[in-house]
C-alpha positions as CSV (number, residue, x, y, z in Angstrom):
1,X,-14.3,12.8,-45.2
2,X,-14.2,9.5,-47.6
3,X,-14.7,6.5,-46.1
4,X,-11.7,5.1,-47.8
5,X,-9.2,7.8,-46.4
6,X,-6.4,6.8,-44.3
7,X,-5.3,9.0,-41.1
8,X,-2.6,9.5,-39.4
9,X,-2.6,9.3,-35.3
10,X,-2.0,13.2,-35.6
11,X,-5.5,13.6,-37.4
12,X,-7.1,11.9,-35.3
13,X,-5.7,13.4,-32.3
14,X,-7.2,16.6,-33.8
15,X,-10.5,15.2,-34.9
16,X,-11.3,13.9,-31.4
17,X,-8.9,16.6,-29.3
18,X,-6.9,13.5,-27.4
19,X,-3.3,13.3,-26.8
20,X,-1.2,11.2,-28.4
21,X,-0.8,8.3,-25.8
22,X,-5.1,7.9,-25.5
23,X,-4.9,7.5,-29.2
24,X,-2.4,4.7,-28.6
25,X,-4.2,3.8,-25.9
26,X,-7.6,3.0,-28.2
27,X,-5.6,1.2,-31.0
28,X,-3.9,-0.6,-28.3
29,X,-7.3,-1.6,-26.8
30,X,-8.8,-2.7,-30.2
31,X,-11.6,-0.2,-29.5
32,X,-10.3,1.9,-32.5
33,X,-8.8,-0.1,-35.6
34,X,-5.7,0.7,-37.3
35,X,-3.2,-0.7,-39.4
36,X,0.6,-0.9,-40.5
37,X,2.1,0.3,-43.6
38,X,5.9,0.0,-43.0
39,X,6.4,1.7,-39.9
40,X,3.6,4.3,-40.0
41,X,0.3,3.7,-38.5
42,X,-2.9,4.5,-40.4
43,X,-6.5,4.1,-39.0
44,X,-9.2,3.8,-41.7
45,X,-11.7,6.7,-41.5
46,X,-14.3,4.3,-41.7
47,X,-13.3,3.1,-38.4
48,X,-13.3,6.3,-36.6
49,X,-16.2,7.3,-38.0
50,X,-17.8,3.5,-36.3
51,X,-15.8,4.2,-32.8
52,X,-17.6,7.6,-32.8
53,X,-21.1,6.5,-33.5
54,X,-20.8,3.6,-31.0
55,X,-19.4,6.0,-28.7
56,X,-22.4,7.9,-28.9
57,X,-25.0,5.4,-29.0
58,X,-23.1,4.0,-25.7
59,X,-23.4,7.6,-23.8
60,X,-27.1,7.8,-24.8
């Protein structure tokens, strides 16, 4: 996935098998980035790819 790519709170709810209100939840939260483009909201794939590694590196 290029690190420039914009998803959609549906990807990632299917990248990370969540529902739709944890998704929320994390953007709400700041712990996963996102950002506004009229009224659709986008989070960077560069910034999932950073939730997941500190996610990680947190559990280990």
């Amino acid at each position: 996935m290029p690190d420039d790519e914009l998803l959609t709170v549906a990807d990632v709810m299917a990248r990370l098998k969540l529902g739709r209100s944890t998704v929320y939840d994390l953007i709400r939260s700041r712990r996963l980035p996102s950002i506004t483009i009229g009224r659709c909201r986008r989070i960077p794939a560069r910034a999932l790819n950073d939730y997941i590694t500190n996610e990680m590196e947190a559990a280990a």
